[in-house]
C-alpha positions in Angstrom: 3.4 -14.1 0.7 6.3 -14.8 3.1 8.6 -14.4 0.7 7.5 -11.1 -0.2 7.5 -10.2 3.3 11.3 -10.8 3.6 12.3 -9.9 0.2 9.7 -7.6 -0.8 10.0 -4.5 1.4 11.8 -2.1 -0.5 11.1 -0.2 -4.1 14.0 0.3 -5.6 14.8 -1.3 -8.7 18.4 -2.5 -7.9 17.9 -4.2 -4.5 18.8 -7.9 -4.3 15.3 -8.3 -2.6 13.6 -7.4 -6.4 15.5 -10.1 -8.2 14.0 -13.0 -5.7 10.5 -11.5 -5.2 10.4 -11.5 -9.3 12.2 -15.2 -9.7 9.8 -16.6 -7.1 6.9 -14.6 -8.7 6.9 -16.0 -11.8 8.0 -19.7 -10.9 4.6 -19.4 -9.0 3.0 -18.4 -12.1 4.6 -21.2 -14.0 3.5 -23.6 -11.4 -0.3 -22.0 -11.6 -0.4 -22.5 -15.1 1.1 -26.1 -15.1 -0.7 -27.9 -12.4 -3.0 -25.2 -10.7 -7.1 -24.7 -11.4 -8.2 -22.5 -14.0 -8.8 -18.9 -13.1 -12.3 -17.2 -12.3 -12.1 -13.9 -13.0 -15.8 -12.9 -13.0 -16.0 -11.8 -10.1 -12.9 -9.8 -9.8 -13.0 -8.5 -12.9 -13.0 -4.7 -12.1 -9.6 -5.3 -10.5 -8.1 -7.5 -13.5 -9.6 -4.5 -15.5 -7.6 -1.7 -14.0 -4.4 -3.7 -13.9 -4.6 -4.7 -17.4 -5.3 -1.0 -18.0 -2.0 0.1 -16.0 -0.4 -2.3 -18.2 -1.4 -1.4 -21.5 -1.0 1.9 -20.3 3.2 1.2 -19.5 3.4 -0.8 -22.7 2.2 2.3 -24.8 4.8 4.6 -22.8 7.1 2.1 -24.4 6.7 1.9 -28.0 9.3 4.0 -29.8 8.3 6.8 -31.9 10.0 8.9 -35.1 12.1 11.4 -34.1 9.8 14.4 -35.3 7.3 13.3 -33.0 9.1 12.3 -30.3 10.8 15.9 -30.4 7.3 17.1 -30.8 5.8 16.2 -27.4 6.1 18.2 -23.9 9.3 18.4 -22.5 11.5 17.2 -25.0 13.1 20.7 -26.3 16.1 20.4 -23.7 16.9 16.7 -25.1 16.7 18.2 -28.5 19.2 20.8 -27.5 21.5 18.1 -26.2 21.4 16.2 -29.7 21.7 18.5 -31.9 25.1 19.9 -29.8 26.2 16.1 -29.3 25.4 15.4 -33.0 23.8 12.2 -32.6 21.9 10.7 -35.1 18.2 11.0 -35.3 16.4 7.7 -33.2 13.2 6.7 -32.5 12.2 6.6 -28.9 10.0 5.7 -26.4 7.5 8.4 -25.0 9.6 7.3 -21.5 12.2 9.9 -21.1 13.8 6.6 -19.2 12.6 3.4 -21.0 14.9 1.3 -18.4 12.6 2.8 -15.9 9.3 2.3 -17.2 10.3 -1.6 -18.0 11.1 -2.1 -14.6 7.4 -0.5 -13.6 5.6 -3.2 -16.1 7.5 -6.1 -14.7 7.1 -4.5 -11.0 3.5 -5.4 -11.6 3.7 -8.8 -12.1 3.4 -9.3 -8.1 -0.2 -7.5 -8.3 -1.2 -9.7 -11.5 0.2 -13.0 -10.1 -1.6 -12.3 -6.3 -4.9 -11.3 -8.9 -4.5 -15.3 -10.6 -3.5 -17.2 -7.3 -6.6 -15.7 -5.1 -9.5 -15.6 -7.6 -11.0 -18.9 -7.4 -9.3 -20.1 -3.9 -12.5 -21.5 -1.3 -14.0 -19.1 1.2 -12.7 -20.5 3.6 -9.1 -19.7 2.3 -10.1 -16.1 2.8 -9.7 -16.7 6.3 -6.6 -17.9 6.4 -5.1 -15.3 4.0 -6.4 -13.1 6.8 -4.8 -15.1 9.2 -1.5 -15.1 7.5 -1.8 -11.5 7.0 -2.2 -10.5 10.8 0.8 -13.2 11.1 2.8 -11.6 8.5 2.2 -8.2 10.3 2.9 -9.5 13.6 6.5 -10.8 12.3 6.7 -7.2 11.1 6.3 -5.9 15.1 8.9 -8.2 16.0 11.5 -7.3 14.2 10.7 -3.6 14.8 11.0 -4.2 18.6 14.2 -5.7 17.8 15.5 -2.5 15.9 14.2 -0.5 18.7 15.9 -2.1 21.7 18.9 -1.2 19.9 20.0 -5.0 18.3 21.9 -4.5 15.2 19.5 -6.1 12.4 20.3 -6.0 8.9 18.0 -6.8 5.8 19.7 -7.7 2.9 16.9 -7.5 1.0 15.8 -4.0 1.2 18.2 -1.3 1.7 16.7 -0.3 5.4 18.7 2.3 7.4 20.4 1.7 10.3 19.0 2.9 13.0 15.8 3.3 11.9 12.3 1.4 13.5 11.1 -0.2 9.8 10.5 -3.6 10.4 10.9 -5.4 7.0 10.6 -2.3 5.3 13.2 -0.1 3.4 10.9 2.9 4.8 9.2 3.8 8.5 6.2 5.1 6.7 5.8 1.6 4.8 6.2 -0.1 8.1 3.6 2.2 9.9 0.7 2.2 7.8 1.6 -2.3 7.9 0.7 -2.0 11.6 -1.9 0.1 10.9 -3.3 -2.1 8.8 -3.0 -4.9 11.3 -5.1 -2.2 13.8 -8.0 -3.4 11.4 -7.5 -6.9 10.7 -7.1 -7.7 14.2 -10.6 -7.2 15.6 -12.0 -9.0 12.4 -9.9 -11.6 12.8 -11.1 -11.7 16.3 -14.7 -12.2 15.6 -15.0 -13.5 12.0 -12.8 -16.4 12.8 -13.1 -19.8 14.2 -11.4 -19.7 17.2 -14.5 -17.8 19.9 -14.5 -14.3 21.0 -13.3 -14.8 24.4 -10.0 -16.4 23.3 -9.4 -14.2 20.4 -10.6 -10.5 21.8 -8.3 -10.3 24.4 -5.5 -11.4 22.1 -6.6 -9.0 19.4 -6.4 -6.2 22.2 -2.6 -6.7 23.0 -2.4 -7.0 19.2 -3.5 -3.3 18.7 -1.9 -1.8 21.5 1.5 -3.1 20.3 0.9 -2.2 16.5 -0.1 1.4 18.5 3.1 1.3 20.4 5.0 0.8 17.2 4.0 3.6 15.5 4.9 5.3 18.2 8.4 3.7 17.8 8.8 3.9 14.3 8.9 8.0 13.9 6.7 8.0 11.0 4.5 11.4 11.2 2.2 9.6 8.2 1.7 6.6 10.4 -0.2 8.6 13.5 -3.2 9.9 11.0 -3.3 6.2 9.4 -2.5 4.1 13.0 -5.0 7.2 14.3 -8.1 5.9 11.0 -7.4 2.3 11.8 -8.5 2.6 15.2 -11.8 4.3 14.2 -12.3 1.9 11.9 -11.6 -0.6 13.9 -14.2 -0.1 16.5 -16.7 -0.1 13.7 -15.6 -3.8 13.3 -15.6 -4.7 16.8 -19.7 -3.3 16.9 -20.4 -5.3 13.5 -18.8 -8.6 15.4 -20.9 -8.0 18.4 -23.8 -7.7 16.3 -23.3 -11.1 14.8 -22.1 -12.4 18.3 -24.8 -11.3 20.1 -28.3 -10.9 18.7 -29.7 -8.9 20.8 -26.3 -7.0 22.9 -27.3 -4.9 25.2 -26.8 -0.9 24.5 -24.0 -0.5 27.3 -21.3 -3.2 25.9 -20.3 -1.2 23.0 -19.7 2.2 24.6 -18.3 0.4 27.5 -15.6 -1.8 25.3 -14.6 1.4 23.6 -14.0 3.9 26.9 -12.0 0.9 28.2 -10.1 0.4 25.1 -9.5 4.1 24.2 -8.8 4.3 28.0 -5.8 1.6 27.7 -5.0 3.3 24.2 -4.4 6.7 25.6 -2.4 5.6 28.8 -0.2 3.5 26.4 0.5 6.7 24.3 0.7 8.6 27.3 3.3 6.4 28.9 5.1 6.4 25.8 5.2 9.9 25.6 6.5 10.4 29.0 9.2 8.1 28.9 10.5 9.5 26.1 9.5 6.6 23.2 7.1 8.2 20.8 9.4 8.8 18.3 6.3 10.0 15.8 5.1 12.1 18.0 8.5 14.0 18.5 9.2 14.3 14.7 5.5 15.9 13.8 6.1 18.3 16.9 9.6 19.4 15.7 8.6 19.1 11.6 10.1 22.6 10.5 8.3 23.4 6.8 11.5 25.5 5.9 14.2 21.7 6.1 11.2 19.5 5.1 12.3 18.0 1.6 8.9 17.5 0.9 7.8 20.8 0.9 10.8 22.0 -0.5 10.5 19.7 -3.6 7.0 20.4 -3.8 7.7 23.9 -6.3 10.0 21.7 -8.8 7.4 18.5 -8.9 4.7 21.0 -10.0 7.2 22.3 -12.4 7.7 19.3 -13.7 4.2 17.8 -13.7 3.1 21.1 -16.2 6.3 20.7 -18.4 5.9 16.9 -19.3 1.7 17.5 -19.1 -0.4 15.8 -20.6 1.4 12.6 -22.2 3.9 12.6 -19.0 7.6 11.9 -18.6 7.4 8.0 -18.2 6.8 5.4 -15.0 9.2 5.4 -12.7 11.6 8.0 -14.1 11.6 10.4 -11.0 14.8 10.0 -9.7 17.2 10.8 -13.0 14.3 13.9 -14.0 14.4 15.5 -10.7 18.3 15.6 -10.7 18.1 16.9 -14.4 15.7 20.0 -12.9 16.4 20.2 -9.2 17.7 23.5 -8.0 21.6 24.3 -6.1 19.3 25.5 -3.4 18.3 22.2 -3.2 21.3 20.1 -3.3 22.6 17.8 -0.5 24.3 14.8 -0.1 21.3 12.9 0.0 18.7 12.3 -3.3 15.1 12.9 -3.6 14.1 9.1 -4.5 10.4 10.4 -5.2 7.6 12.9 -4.7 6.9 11.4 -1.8 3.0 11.7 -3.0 2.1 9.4 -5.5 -1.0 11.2 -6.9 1.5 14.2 -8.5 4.0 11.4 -9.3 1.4 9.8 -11.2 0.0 12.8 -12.8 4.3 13.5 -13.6 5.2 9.8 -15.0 2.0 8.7 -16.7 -0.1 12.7 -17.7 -3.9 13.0 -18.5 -3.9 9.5 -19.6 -2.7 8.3 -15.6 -5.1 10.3 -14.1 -7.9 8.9 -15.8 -7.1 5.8 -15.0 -6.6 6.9 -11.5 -9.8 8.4 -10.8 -11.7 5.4 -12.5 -9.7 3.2 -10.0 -10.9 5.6 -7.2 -14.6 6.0 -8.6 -14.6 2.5 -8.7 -13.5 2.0 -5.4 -16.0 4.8 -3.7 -19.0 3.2 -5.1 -18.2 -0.6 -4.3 -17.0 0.6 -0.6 -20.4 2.4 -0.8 -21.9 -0.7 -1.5 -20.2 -2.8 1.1 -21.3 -0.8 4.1 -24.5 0.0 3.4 -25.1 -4.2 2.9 -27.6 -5.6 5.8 -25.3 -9.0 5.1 -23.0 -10.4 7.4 -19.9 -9.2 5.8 -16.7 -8.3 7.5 -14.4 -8.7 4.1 -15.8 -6.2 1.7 -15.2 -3.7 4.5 -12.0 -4.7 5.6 -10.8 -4.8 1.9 -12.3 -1.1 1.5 -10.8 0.1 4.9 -7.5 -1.5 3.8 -7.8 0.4 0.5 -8.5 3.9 2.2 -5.5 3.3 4.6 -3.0 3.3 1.0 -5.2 6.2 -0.3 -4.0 8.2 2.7 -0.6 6.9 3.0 0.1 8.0 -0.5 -0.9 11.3 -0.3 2.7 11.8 2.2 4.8 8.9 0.3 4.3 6.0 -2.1 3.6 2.1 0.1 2.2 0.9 -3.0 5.3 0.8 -5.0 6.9 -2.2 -2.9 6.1 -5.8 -3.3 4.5 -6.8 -0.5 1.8 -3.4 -0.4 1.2 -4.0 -3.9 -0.1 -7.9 -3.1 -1.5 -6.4 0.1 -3.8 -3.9 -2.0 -4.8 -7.0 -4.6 -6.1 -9.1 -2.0 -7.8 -6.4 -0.4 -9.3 -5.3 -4.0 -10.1 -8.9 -4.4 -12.4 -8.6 -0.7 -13.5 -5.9 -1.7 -14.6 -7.0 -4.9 -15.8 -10.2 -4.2 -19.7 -10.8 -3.6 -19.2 -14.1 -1.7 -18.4 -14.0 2.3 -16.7 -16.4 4.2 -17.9 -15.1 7.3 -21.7 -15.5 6.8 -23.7 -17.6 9.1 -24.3 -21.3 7.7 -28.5 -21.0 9.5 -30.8 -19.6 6.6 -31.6 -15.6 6.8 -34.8 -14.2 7.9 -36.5 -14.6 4.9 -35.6 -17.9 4.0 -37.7 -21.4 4.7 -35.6 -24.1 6.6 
């Protein structure tokens, strides 16, 4: 996980940062396998399901086909044109338009699949210190992000961050944002499902959120105010499930009281921020102009696209060399479109009917296990966190694509695997109501 953390912030496939995130990936792997306990995926096997699936799924986009086939699905007439004008010799190929593409997508995965083997069968109370290290991990983030913004000159060599730019460990401000804004929701579980009493964590979970707040601020992510904006709704559901299991009884006026005070100190920090001129999000959504916005631009060729290669689709991960085959010269600059900057039509581009199938099992299967886990009378904190976490992505994706980079993609397998898991670490050791001492 730390090493992801340094290394594993960015998405492209030619960053230094890839090459050690992979090395250490498998060595871990190697290590599991040599000296480490078996495996036990019974009870996350809905989440080894869909990743195998995804798999499978890049491993058929890569076997090659005849010629007369290959010629024969959507979107190949241009490449046909190309041939026959280059006269070069009939090959099989790969349904991927850009099979160097789609093999980096399979072995991207590797980080989700190894995360999936190292966390299956590790103790409950292991759980809490993955959390722990998370909120850590996230915390190191906010550091580093105050560092960019007070001006220091800080430079990743892992990702390829801009200069400049409020990202933390992260090639991208929306990445970073939606990171604190996950952090907005560990922080109050942290503070009541751990070990360490209420009165000495709360207060420190407090500052927590109001700095992950403040950096979102910072940042200049417009995504990262609707997901820091969710986190702290669901937050406060948290904090009135922990004082539920604190207190048996509470009485009625703590809860509203805790949350005027907190929203109180919430909106004065905006507020300040604001006024002195640091809420860099706030600026950019109040000055976004539809007409120079790239992603709205693009959106009329990505739809294009999406129908010409639909329904076997173009290949994983192949946006980049596509778009520039089918991007208009009202549309050129001296910067590239990277991605669709929404993975749901990226998906539906690279992967076709077959993608969104998957997709919307992955997303059935989430709505009725998240059902599940908040509807439970049991003292669990982790099913919901893991189905808030999961919900934060869901959003974020819609404006960009988090869950292309290392460390979002072991973020969202742990939180699958808390989602998924029946187990709790946080429930109370006395018998329940029903049960005989």
């Amino acid at each position: 996980m730390f090493v992801l953390w340094l290394a594993g912030g960015g998405s492209r496939p030619d960053l230094l940062g890839q090459v050690v995130v992979r090395v250490v990936t498998f060595a871990s792997l190697v290590v599991a396998i040599l000296i480490g306990l078996k495996p036990s995926l019974k009870a996350t096997w809905p989440v080894g399901a869909i990743l195998l699936a995804t798999l499978l799924l890049l491993l058929v986009q890569l076997v090659p086909l005849p010629q007369a086939l290959w010629m024969a699905l959507p979107g190949r007439g241009d490449f046909a044109f190309a041939q026959g004008l280059g006269g070069v010799p009939q090959l099989w190929r790969p349904l991927a338009i850009v099979p160097g593409a789609t093999v980096n997508a399979f072995f991207s995965l590797c980080v989700p699949f190894v995360i999936l083997l190292l966390i299956s069968n590790i103790k409950e109370n292991e759980h809490l210190w993955l959390m722990d290290l998370l909120l850590f991990l996230v915390v190191g983030s906010m550091i580093l992000g105050i560092i960019q913004f007070s001006g220091a000159i800080y430079n990743n060599i892992f990702v390829n961050d801009t200069s400049g730019q409020v990202s933390g460990n992260f090639a991208n401000r929306n990445h970073f944002a939606l990171f604190l804004s996950i952090g907005c929701m560990i922080a109050p579980v942290w503070a009541f499902g751990g070990n360490g009493g209420v009165r000495r964590r709360g207060p420190i979970a407090l500052g927590l959120i109001l700095l992950f707040v403040l950096m979102i601020l910072a940042s200049g992510s417009r995504a990262g105010i609707v997901t820091g904006a969710m986190s702290l709704l669901i937050g406060s559901v948290f904090v009135r499930n922990g004082l539920r299991r604190v207190f048996s009884r509470p009485p009625r006026w703590i809860f509203p009281a805790l949350m005027i005070g907190t929203l109180a100190v919430v909106m004065g920090i905006v507020l300040l921020s604001i006024v002195a001129d640091r809420a860099n999000s706030i600026d950019r959504a109040v000055a976004l102009e539809t007409t120079s916005d790239m992603r709205t631009r693009g959106l009329p060729v990505v739809l294009h696209m999406i129908s010409l290669y639909f329904p076997v689709g173009a290949g994983a991960g192949g946006f980049d060399p596509l778009f520039r085959m089918h991007e208009p010269f009202s549309l050129l600059k001296v910067t590239y479109f990277n991605h669709a900057h929404n993975d749901y039509l990226e998906i539906a581009l690279d992967t076709g009917l077959p993608g969104l199938i998957l997709l919307a099992v992955a997303l059935g299967w989430w709505l009725i296990t998240s059902i599940r886990a908040w509807r439970s009378h049991d003292n669990k904190l982790f099913q919901p966190l893991g189905s808030a976490v999961l919900l934060l992505v869901f959003v974020a994706s819609a404006f960009d694509y988090p869950a292309r980079t290392p460390l979002m993609m072991a973020v969202i397998a742990v939180a699958a695997i808390w989602l998924t898991k029946a187990e709790t670490a946080l429930r109370s050791a006395l018998p329940g109501g029903a049960q005989q001492l």
